[in-house]
Biopython code that builds the backbone (N, CA, C, O; Angstrom):
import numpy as np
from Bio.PDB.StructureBuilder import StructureBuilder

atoms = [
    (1, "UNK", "N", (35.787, -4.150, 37.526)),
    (1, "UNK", "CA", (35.735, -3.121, 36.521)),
    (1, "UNK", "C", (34.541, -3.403, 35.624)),
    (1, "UNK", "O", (34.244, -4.451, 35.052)),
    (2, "UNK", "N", (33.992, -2.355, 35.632)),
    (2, "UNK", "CA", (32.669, -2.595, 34.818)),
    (2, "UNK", "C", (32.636, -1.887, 33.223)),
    (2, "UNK", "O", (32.923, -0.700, 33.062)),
    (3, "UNK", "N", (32.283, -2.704, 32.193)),
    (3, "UNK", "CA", (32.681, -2.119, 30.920)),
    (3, "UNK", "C", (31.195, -1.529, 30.274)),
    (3, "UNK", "O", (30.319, -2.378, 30.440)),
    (4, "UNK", "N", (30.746, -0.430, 29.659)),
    (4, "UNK", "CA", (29.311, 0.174, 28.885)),
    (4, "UNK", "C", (29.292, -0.398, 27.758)),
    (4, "UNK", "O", (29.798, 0.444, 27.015)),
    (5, "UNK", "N", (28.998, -1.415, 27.058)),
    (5, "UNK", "CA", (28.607, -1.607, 25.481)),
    (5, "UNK", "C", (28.359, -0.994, 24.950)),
    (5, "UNK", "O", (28.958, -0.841, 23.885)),
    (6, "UNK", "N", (27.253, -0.166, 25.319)),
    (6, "UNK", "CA", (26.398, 0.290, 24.938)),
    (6, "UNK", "C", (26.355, 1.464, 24.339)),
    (6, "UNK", "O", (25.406, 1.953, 23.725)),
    (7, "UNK", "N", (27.748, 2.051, 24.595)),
    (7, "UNK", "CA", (27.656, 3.376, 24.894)),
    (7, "UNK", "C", (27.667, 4.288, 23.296)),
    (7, "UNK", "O", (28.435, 4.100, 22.353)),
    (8, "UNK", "N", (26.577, 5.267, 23.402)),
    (8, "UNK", "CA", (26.352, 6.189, 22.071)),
    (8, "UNK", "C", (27.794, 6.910, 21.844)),
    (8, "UNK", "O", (28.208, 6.768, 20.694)),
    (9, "UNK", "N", (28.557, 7.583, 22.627)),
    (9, "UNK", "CA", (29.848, 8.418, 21.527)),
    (9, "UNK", "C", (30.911, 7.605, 21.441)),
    (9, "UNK", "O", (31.458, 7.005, 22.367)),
    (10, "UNK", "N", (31.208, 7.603, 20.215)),
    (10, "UNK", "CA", (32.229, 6.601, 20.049)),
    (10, "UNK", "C", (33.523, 7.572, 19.921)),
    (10, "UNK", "O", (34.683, 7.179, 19.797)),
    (11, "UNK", "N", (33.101, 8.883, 19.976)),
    (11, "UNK", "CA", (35.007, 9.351, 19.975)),
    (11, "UNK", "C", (35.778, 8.524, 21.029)),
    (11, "UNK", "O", (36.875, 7.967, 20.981)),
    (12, "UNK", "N", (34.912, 8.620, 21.922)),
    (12, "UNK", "CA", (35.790, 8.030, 23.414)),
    (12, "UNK", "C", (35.498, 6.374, 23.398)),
    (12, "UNK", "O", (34.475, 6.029, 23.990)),
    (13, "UNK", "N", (36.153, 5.521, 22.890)),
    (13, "UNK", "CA", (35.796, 4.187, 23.023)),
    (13, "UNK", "C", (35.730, 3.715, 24.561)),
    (13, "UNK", "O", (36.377, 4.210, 25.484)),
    (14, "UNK", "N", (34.988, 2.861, 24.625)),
    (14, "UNK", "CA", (35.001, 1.799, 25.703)),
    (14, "UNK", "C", (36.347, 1.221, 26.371)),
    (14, "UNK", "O", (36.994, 0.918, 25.368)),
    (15, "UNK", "N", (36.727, 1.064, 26.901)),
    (15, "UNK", "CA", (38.314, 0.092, 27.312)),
    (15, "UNK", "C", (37.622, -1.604, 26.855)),
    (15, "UNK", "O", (36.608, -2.256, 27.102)),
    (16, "UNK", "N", (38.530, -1.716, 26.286)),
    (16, "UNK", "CA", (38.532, -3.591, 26.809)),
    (16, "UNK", "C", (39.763, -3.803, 27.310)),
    (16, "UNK", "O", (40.833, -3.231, 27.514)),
    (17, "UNK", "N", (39.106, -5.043, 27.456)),
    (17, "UNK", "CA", (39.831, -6.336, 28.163)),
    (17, "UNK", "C", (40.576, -6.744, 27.469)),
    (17, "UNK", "O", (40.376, -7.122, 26.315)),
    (18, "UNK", "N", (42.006, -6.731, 28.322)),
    (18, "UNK", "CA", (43.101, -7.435, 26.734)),
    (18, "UNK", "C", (42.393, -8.834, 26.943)),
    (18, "UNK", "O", (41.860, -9.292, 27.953)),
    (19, "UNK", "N", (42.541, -9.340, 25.751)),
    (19, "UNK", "CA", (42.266, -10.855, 25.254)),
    (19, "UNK", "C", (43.322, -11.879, 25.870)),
    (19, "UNK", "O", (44.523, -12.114, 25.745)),
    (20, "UNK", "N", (41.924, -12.505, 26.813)),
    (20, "UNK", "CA", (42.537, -13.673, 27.527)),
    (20, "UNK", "C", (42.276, -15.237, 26.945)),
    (20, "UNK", "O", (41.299, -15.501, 26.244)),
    (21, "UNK", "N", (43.403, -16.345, 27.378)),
    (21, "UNK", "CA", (42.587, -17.505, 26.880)),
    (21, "UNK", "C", (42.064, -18.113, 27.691)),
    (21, "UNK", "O", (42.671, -18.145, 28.762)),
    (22, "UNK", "N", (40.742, -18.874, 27.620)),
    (22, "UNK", "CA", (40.214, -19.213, 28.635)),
    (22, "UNK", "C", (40.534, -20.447, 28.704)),
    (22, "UNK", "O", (40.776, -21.190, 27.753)),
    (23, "UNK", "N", (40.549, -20.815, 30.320)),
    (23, "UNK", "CA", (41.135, -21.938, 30.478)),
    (23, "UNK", "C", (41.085, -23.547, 30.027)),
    (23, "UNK", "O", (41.906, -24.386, 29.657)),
    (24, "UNK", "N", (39.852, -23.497, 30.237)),
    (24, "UNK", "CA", (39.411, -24.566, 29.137)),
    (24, "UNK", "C", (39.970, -24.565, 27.794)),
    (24, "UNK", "O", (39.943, -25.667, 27.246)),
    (25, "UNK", "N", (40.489, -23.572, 27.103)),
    (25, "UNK", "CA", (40.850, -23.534, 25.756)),
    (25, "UNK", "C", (42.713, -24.117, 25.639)),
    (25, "UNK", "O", (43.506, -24.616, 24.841)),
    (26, "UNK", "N", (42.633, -23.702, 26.807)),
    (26, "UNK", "CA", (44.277, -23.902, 27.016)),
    (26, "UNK", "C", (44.639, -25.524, 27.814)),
    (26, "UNK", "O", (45.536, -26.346, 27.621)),
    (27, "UNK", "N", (43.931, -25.497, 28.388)),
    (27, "UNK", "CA", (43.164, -27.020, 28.889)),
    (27, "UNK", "C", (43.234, -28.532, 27.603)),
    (27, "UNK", "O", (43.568, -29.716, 27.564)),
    (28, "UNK", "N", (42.693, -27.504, 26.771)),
    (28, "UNK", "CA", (42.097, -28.745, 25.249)),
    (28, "UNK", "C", (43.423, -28.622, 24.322)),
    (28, "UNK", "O", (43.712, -29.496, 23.504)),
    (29, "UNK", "N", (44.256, -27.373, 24.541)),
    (29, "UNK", "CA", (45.316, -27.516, 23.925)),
    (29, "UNK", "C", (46.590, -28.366, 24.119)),
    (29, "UNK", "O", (47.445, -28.752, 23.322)),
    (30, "UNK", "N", (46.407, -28.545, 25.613)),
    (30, "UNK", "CA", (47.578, -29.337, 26.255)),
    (30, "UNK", "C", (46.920, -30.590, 26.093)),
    (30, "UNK", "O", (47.831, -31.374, 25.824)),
    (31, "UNK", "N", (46.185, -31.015, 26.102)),
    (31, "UNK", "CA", (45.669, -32.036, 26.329)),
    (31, "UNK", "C", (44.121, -32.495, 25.015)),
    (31, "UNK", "O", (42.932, -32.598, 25.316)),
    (32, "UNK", "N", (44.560, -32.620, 24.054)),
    (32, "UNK", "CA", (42.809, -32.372, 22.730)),
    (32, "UNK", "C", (42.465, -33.848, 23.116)),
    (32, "UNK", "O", (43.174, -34.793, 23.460)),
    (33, "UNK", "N", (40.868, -33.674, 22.899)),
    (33, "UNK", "CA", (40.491, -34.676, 22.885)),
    (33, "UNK", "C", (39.140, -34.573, 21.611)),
    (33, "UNK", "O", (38.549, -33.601, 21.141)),
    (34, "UNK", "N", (38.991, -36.445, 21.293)),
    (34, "UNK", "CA", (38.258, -36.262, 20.556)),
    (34, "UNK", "C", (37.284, -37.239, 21.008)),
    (34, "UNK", "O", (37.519, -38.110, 21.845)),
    (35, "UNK", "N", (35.991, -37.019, 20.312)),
    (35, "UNK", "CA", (34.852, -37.853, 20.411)),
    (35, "UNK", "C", (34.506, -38.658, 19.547)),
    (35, "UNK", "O", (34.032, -38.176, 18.518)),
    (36, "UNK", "N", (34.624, -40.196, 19.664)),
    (36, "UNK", "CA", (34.227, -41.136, 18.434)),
    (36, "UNK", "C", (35.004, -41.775, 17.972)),
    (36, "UNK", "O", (36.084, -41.264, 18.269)),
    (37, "UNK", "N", (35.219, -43.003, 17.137)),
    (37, "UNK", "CA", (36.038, -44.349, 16.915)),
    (37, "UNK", "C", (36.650, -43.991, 15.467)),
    (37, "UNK", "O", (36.344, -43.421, 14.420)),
    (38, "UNK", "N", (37.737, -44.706, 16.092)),
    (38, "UNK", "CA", (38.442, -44.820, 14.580)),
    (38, "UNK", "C", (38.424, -46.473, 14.364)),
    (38, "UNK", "O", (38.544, -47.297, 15.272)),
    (39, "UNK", "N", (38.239, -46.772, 12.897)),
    (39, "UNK", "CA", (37.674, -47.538, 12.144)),
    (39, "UNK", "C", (38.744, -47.861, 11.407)),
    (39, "UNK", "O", (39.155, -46.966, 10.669)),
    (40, "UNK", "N", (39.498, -49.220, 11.391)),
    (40, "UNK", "CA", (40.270, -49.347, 10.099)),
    (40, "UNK", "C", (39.617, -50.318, 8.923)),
    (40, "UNK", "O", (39.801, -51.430, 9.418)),
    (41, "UNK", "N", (39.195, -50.458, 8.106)),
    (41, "UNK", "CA", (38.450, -50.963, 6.613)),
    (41, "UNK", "C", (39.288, -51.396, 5.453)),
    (41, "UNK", "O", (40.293, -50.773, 5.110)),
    (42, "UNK", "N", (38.927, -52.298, 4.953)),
    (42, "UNK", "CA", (39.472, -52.444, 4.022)),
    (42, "UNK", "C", (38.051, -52.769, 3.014)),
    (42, "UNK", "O", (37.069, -53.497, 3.159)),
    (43, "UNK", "N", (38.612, -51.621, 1.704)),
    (43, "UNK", "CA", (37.113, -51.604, 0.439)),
    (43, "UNK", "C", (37.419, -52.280, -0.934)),
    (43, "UNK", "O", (38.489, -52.421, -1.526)),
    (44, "UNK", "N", (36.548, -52.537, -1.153)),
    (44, "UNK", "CA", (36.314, -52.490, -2.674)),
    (44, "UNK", "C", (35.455, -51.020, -3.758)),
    (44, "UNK", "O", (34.389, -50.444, -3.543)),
    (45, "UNK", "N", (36.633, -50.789, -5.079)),
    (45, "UNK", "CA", (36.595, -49.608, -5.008)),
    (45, "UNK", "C", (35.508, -49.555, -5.827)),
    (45, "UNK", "O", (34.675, -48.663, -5.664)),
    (46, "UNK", "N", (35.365, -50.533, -6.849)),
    (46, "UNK", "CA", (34.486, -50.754, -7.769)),
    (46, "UNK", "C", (34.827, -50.841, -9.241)),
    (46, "UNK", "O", (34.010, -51.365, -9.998)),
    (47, "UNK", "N", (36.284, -50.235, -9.827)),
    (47, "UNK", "CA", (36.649, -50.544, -10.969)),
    (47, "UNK", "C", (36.491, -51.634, -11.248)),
    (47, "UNK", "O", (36.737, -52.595, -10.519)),
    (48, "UNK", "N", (35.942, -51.672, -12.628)),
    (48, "UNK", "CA", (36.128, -53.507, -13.245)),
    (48, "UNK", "C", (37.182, -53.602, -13.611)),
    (48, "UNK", "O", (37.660, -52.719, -14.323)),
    (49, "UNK", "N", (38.204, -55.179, -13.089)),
    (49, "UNK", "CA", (39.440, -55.520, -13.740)),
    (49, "UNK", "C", (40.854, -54.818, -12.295)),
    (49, "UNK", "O", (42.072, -54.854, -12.470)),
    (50, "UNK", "N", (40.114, -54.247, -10.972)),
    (50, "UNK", "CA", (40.200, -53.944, -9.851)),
    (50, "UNK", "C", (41.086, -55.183, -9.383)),
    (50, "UNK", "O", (40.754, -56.203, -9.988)),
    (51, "UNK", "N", (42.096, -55.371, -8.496)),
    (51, "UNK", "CA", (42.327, -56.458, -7.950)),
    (51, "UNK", "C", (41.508, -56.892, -6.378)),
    (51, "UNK", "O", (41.458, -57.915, -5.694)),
    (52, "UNK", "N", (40.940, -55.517, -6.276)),
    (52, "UNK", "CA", (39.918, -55.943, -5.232)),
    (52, "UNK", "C", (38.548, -56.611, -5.544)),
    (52, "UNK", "O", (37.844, -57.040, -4.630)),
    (53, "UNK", "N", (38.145, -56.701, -6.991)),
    (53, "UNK", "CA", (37.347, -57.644, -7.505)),
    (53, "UNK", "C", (37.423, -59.095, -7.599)),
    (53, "UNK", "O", (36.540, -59.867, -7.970)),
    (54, "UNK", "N", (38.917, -59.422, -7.107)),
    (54, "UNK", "CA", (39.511, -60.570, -7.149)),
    (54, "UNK", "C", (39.537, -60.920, -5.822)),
    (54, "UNK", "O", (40.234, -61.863, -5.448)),
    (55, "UNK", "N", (38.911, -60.321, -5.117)),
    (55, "UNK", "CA", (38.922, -60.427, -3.515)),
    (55, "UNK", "C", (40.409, -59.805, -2.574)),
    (55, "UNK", "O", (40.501, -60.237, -1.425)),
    (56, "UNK", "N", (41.457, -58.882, -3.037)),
    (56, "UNK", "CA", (42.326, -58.258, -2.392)),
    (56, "UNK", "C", (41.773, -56.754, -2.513)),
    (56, "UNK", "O", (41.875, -56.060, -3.524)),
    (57, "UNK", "N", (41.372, -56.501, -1.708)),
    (57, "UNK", "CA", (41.054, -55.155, -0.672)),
    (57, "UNK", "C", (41.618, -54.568, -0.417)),
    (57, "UNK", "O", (42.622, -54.850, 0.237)),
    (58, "UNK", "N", (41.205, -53.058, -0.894)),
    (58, "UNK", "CA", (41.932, -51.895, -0.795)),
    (58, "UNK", "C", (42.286, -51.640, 0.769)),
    (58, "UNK", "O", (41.393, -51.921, 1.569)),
    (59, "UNK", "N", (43.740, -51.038, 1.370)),
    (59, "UNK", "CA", (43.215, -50.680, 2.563)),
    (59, "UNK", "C", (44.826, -51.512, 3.333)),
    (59, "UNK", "O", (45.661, -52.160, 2.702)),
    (60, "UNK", "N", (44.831, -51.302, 4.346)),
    (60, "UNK", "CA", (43.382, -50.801, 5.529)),
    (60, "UNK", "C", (43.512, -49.203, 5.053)),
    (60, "UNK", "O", (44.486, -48.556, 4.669)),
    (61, "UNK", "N", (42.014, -48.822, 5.256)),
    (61, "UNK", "CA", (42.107, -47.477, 5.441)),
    (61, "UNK", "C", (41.536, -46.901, 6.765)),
    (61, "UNK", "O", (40.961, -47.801, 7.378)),
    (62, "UNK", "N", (41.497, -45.754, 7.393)),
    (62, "UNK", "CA", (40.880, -45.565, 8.012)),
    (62, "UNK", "C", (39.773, -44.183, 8.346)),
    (62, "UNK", "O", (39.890, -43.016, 7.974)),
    (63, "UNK", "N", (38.474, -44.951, 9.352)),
    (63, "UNK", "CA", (37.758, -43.488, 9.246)),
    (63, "UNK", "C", (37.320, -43.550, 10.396)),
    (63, "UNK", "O", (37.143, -44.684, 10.841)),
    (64, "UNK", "N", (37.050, -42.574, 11.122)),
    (64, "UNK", "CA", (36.776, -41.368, 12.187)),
    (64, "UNK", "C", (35.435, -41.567, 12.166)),
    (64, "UNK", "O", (35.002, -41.296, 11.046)),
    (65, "UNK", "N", (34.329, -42.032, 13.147)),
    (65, "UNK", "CA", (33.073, -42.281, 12.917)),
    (65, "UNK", "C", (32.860, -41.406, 14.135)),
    (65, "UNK", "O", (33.719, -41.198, 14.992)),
    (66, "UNK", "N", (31.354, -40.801, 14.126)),
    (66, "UNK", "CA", (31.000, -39.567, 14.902)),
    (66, "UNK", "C", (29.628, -39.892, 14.943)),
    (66, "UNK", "O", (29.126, -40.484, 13.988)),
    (67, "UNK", "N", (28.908, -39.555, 16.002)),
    (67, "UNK", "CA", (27.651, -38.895, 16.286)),
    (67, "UNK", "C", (27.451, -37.306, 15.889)),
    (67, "UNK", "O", (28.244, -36.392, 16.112)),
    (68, "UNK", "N", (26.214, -37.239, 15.260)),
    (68, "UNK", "CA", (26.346, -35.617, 15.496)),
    (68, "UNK", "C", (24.727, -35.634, 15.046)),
    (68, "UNK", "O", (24.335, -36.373, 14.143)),
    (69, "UNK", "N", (23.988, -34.887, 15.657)),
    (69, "UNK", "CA", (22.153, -34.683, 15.567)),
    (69, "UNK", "C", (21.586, -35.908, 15.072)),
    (69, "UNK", "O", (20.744, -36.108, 14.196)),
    (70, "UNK", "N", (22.523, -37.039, 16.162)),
    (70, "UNK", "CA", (21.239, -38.312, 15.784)),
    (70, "UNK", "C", (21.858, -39.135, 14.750)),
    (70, "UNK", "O", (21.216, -40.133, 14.424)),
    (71, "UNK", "N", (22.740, -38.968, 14.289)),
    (71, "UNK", "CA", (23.279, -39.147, 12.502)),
    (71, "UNK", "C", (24.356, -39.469, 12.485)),
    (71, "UNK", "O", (25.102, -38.491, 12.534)),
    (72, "UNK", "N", (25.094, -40.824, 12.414)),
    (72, "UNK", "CA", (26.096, -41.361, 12.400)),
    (72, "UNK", "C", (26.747, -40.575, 11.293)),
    (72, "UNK", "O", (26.018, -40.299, 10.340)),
    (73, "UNK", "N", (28.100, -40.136, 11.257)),
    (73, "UNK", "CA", (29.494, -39.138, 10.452)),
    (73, "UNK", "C", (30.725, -40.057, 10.065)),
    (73, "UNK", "O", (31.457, -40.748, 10.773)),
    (74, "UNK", "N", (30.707, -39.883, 9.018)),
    (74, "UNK", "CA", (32.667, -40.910, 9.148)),
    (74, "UNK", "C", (33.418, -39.618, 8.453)),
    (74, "UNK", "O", (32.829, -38.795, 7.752)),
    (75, "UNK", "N", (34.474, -39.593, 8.692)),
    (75, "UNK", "CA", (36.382, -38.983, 7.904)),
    (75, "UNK", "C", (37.196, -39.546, 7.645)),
    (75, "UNK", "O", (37.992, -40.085, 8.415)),
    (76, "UNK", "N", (37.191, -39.557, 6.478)),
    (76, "UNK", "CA", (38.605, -40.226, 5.906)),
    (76, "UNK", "C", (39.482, -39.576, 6.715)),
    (76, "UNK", "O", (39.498, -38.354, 6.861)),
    (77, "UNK", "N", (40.501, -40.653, 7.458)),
    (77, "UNK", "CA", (41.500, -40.009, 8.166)),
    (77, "UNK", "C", (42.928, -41.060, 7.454)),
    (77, "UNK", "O", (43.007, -42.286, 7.382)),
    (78, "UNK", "N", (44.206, -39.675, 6.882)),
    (78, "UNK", "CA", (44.955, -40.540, 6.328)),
    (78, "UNK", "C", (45.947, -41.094, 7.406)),
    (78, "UNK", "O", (45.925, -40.896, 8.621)),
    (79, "UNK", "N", (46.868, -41.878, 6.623)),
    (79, "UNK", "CA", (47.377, -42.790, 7.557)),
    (79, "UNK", "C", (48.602, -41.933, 8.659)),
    (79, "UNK", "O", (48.750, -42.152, 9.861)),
    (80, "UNK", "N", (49.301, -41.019, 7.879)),
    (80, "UNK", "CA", (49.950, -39.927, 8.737)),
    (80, "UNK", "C", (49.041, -39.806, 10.294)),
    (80, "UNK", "O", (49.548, -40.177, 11.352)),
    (81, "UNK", "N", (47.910, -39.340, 10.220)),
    (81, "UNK", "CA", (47.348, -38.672, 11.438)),
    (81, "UNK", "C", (46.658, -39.784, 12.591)),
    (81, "UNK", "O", (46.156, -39.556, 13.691)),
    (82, "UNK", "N", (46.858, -41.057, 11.853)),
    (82, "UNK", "CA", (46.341, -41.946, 13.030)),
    (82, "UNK", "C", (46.308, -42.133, 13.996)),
    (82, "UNK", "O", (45.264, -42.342, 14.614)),
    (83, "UNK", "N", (47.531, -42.125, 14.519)),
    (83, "UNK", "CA", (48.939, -42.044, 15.481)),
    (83, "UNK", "C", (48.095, -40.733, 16.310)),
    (83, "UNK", "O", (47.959, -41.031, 17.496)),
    (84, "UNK", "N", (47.719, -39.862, 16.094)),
    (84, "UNK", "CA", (47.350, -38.552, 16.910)),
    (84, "UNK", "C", (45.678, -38.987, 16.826)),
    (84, "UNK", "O", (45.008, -38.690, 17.815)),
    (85, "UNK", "N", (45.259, -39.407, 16.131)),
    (85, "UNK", "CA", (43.445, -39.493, 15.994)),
    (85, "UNK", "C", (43.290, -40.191, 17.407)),
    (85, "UNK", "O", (42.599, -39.991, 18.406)),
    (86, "UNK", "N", (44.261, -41.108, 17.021)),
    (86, "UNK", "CA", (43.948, -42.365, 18.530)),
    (86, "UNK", "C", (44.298, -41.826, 19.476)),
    (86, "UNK", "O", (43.610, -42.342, 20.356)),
    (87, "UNK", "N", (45.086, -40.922, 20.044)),
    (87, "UNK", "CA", (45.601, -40.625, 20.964)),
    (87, "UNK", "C", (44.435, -39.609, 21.797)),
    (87, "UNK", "O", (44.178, -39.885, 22.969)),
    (88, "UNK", "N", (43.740, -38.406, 21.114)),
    (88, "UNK", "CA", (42.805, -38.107, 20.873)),
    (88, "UNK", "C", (41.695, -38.764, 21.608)),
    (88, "UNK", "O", (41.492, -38.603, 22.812)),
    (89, "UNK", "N", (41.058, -39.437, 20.900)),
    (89, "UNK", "CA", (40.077, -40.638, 21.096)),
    (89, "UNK", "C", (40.831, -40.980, 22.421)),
    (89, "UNK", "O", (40.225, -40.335, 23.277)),
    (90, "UNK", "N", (41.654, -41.537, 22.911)),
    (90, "UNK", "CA", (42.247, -42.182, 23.838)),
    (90, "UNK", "C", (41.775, -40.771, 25.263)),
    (90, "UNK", "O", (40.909, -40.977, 26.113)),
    (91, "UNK", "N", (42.327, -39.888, 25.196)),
    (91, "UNK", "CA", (42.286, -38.906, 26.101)),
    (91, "UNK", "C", (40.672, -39.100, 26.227)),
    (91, "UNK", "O", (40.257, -39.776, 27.168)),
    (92, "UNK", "N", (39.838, -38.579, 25.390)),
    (92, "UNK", "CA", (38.268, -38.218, 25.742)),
    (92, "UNK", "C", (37.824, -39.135, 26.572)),
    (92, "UNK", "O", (36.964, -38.879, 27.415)),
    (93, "UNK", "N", (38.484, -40.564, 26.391)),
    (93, "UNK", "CA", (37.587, -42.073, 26.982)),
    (93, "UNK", "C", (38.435, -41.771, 28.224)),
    (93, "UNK", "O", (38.459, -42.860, 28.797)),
    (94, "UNK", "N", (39.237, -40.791, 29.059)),
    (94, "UNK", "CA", (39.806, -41.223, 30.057)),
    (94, "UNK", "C", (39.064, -40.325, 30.586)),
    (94, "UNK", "O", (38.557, -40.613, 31.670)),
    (95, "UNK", "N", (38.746, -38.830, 29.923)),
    (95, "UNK", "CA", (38.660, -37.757, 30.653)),
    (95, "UNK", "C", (37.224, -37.677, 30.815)),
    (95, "UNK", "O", (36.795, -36.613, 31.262)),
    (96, "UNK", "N", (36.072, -38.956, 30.429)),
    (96, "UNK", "CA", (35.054, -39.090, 30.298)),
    (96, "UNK", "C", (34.849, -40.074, 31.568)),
    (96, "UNK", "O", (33.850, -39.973, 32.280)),
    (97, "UNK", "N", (35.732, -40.908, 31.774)),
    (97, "UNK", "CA", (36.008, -41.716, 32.790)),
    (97, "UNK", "C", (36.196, -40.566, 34.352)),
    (97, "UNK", "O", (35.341, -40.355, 35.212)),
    (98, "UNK", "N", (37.401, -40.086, 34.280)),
    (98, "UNK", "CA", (37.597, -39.076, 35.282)),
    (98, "UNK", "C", (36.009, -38.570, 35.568)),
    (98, "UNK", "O", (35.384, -39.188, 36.430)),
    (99, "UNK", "N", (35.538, -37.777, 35.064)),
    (99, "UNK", "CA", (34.267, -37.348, 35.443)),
    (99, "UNK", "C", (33.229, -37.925, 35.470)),
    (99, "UNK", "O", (32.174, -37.359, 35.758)),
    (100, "UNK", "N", (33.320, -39.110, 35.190)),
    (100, "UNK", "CA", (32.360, -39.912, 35.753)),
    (100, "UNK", "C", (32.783, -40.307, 37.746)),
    (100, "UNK", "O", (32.273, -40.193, 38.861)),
    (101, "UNK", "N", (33.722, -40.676, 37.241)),
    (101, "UNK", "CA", (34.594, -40.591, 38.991)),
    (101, "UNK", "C", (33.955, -39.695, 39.737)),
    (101, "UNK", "O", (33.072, -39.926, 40.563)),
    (102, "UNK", "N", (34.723, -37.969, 39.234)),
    (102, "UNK", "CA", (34.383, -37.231, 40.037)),
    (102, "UNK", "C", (32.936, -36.987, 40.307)),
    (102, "UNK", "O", (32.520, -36.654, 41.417)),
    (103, "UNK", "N", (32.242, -37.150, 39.339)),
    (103, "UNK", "CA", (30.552, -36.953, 39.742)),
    (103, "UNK", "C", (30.142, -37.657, 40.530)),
    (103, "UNK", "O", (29.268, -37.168, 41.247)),
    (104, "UNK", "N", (30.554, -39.151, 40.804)),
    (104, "UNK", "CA", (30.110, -40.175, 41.697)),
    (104, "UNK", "C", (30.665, -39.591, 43.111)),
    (104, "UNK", "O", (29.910, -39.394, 44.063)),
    (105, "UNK", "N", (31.719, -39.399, 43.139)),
    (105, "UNK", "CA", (32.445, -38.617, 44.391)),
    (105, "UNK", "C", (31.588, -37.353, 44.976)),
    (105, "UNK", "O", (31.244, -37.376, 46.158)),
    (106, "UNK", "N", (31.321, -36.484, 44.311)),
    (106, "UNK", "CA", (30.806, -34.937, 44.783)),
    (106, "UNK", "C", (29.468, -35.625, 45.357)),
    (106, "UNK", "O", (28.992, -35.255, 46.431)),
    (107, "UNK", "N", (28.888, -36.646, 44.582)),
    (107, "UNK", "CA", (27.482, -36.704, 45.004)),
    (107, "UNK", "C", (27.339, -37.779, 45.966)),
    (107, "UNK", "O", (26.222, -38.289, 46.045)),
    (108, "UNK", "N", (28.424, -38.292, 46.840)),
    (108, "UNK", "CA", (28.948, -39.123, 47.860)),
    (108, "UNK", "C", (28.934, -38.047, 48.813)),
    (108, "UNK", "O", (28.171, -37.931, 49.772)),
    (109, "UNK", "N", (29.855, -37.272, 48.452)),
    (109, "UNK", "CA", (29.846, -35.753, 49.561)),
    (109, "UNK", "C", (28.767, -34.807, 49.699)),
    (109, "UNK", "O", (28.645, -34.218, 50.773)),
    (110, "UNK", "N", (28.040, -34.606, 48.832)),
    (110, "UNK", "CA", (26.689, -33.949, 48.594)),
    (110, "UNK", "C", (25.786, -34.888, 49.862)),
    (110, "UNK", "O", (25.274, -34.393, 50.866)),
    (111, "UNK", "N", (25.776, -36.389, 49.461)),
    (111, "UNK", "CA", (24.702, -37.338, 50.130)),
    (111, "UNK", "C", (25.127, -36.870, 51.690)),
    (111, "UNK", "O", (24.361, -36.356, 52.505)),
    (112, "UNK", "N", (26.688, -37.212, 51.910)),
    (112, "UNK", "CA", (27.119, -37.148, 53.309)),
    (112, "UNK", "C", (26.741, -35.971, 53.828)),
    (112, "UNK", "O", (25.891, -36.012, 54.718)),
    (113, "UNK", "N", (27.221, -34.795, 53.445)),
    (113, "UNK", "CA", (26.926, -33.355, 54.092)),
    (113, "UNK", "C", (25.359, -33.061, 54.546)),
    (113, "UNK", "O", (25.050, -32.634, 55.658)),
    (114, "UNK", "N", (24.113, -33.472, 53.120)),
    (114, "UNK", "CA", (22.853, -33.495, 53.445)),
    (114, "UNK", "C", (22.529, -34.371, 54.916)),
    (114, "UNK", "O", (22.048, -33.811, 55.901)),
    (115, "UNK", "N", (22.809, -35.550, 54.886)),
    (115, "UNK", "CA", (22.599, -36.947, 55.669)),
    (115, "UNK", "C", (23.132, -35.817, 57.283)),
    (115, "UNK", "O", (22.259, -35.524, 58.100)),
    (116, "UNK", "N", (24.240, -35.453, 57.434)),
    (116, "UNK", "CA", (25.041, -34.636, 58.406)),
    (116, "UNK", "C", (24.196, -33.577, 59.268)),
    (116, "UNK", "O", (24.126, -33.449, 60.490)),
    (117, "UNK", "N", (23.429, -32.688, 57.981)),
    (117, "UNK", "CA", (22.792, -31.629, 58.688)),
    (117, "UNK", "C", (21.355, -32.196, 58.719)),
    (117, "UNK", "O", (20.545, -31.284, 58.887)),
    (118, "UNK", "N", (20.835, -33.304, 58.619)),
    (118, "UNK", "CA", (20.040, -33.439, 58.705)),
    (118, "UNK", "C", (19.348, -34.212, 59.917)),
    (118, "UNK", "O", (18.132, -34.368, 60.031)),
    (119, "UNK", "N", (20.308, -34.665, 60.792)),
    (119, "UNK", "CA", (20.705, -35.220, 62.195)),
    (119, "UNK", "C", (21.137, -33.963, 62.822)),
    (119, "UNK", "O", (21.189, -34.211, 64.027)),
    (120, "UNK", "N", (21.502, -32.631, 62.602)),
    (120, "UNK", "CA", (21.597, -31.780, 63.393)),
    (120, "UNK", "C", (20.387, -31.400, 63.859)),
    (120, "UNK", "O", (20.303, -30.509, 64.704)),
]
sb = StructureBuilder()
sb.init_structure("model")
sb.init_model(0)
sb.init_chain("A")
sb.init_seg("    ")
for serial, (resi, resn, name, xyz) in enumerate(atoms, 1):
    if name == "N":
        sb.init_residue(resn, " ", resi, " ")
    sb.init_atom(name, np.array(xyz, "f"), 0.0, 1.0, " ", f" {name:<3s}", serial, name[0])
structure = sb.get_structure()
């Protein structure tokens, strides 16, 4: 089915497409993943008269460190959401793994099939 954008009279609209989710979206929902380390720290806050001036450190706290255009990112992430940050983090390092797999694989089968017809 082919849809006109374009089209000049608008009495008669265009049809759409009921709104689908795409799979990938539904993909990341069952399964989210995230990119980048979680960090647990313990700070000094800087008040004078602080007991972390006394050398006991605020904390642990934790933060969410990121790449993004070259430029190391941190998030305060509170202690509620850890439990899911890591889990997160945990999925991406597997599903980063998996496709590293599968890429090594396709291009095993890629090599073989070329190598195949090339003896024909």
């Amino acid at each position: 089915m082919c849809y006109d954008t374009h089209r000049k009279d608008m009495r008669h609209p265009t049809p759409r497409r009921p709104a689908r989710r795409q799979p990938r979206q539904a993909l990341f929902e069952l399964f989210p993943v995230l990119a980048g380390s979680l960090v647990k720290q313990y700070v000094i806050c800087g008040k004078s008269g602080c007991r972390c001036q006394r050398g006991q450190k605020h904390g642990p706290l934790f933060y969410l460190y990121w790449k993004e255009q070259g430029r190391s990112r941190s998030l305060y992430v509170p202690r509620e959401k850890v439990v899911e940050i890591r889990r997160q983090i945990q999925n991406y390092r597997r599903l980063q793994k998996e496709l590293a797999k599968r890429g090594r694989q396709q291009l095993r089968e890629w090599q073989r099939n070329l190598q195949e017809e090339h003896r024909r």
